[in-house]
C-alpha positions as CSV (number, residue, x, y, z in Angstrom):
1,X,70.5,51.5,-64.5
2,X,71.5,55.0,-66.1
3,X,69.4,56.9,-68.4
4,X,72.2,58.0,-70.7
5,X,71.7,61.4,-73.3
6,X,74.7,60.5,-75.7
7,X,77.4,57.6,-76.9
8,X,80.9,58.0,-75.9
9,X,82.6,55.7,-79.1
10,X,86.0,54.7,-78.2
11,X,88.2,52.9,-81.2
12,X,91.6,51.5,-79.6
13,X,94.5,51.5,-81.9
14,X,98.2,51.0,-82.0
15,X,99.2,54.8,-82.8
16,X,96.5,55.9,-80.6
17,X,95.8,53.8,-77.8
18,X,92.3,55.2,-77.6
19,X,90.5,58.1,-80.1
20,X,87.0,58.9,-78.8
21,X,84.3,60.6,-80.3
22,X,80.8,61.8,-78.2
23,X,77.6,62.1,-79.5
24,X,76.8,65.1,-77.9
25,X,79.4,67.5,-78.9
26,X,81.4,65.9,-82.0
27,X,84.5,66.9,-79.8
28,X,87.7,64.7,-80.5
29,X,89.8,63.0,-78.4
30,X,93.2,61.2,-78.8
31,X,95.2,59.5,-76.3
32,X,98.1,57.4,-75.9
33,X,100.9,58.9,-77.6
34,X,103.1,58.7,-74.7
35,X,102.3,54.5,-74.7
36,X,103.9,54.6,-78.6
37,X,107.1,56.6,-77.0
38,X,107.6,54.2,-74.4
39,X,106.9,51.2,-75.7
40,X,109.5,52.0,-78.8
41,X,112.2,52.8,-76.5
42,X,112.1,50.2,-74.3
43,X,112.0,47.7,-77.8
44,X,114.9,49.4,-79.0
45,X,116.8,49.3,-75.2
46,X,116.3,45.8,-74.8
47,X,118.0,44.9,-78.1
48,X,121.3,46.5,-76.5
49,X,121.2,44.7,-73.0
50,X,123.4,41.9,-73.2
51,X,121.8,39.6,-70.7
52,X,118.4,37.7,-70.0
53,X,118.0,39.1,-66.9
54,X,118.6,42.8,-67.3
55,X,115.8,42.2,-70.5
56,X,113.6,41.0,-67.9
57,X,114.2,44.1,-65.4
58,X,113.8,46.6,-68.2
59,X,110.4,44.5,-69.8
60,X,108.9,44.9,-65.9
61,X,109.8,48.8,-65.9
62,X,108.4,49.0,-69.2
63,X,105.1,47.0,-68.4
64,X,104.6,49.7,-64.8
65,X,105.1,53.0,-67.1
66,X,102.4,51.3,-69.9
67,X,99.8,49.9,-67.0
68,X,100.5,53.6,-65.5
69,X,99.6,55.4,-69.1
70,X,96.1,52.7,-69.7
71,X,95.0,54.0,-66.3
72,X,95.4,57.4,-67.1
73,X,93.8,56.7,-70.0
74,X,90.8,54.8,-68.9
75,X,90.4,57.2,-65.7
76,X,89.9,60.0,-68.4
77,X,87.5,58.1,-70.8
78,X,85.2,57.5,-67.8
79,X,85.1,61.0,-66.3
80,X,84.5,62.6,-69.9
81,X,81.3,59.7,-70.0
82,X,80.4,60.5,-66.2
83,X,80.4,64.5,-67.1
84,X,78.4,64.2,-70.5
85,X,75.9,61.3,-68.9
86,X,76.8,59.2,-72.1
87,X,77.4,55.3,-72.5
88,X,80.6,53.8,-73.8
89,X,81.0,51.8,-76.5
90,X,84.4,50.0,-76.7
91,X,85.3,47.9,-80.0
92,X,85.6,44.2,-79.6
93,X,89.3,43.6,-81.1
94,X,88.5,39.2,-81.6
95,X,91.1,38.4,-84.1
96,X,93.4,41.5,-84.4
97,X,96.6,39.3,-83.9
98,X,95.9,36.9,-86.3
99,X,98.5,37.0,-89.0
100,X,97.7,39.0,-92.0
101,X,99.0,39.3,-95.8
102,X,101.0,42.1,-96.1
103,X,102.0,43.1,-92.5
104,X,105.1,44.0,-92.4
105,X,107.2,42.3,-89.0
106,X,107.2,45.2,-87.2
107,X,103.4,46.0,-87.7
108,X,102.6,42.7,-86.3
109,X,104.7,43.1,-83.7
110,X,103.3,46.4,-82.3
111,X,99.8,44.6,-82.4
112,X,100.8,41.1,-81.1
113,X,102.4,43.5,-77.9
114,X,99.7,46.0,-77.8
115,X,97.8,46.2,-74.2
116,X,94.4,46.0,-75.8
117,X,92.2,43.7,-73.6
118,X,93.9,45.7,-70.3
119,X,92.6,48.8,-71.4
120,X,89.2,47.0,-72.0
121,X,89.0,45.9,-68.5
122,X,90.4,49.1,-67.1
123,X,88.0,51.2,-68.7
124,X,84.8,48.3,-67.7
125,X,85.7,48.5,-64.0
126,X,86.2,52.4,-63.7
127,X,82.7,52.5,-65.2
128,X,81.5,50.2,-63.1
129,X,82.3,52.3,-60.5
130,X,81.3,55.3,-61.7
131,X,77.8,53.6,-63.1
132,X,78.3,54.3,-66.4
133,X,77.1,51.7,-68.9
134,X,79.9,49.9,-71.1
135,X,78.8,48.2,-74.2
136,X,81.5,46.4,-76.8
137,X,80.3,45.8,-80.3
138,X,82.7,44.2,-83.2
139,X,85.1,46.9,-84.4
140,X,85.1,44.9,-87.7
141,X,85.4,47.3,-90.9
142,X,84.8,50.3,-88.9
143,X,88.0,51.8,-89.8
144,X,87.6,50.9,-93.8
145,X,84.0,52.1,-93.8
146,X,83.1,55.7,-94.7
147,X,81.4,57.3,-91.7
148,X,79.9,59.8,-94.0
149,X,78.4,57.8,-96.5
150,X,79.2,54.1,-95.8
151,X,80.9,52.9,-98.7
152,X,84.4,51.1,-98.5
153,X,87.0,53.6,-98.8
154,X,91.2,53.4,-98.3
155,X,93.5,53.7,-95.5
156,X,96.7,54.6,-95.8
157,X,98.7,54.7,-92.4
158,X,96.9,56.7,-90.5
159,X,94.3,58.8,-93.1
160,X,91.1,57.1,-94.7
161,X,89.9,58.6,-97.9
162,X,86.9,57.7,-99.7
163,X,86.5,57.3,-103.3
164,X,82.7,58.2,-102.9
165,X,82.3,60.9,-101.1
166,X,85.8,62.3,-101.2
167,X,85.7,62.2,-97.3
168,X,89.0,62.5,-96.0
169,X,89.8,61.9,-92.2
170,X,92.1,60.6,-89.7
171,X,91.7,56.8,-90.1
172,X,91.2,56.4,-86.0
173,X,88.4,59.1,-86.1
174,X,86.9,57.7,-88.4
175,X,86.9,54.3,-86.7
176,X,85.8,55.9,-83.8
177,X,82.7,57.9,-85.8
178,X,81.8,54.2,-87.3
């Protein structure tokens, strides 16, 4: 039982594994790009191999470097919470791989393979540790919704504009903001 000063919002994401945003200081945070790297290499060296077996070797490679990378990740998410005495709040992604009009293959197949949940639990236990406070709420709409004025507003790939407001912002910040 911490008394906490701020809120440490983290939004996970396929082109950024994690953006956070604290309370205290508006500073910015992205992380993950080195997941996106790997994870798009190994796809595209895994369509050359000619057998089952060296697929499998590569896919366990792969899945070391990624765990790797999530614990990096996490480690840092917790120590920036630790530091600033601030609680986390990770987005509850119930539903992201269901099928959607309009996804194209490879969209749904970079969030059908996406480590989500891991990070989730990597980040839980690390605060755990640490004593910091994790709270998950539903990420639904948060990255569609204006975090300046709340109306519904456009993404396209990775900026949100609002028609509203004329806000126009990275679309993980302002998932993260939400």
């Amino acid at each position: 039982d911490r008394k906490t000063s701020s809120v440490l919002a983290v939004d996970l994401g396929v082109h950024n594994a994690a953006t956070t945003v604290n309370s205290a200081d508006k500073q910015v945070r992205f992380y993950g790009r080195n997941i996106r790297k790997v994870r798009g290499h190994y796809y595209h060296l895994r369509r050359t191999l000619p057998n089952r077996k060296a697929v499998k070797k590569v896919g366990r490679h792969e899945q070391r470097i990624v765990t790797h990378e999530l614990h990096i990740i996490s480690k840092a998410i917790v120590e920036e919470a630790s530091a600033k005495n601030s609680i986390i709040v990770v987005g509850k992604l119930k539903g992201i791989r269901r099928s959607k009009k309009g996804q194209s293959r490879r969209t749904k197949r970079k969030i059908a393979g996406f480590p989500f949940f891991k990070l989730t639990q990597f980040i839980k236990y690390k605060a755990a540790w640490k004593g910091v406070p994790v709270l998950e709420i539903s990420e639904a709409y948060t990255s569609v919704m204006c975090s300046r004025c709340g109306s519904r507003g456009v993404r396209v790939r990775g900026l949100f504009r609002c028609p509203e407001c004329g806000c126009s912002l990275n679309a993980d910040l302002n998932g993260a903001r939400n």
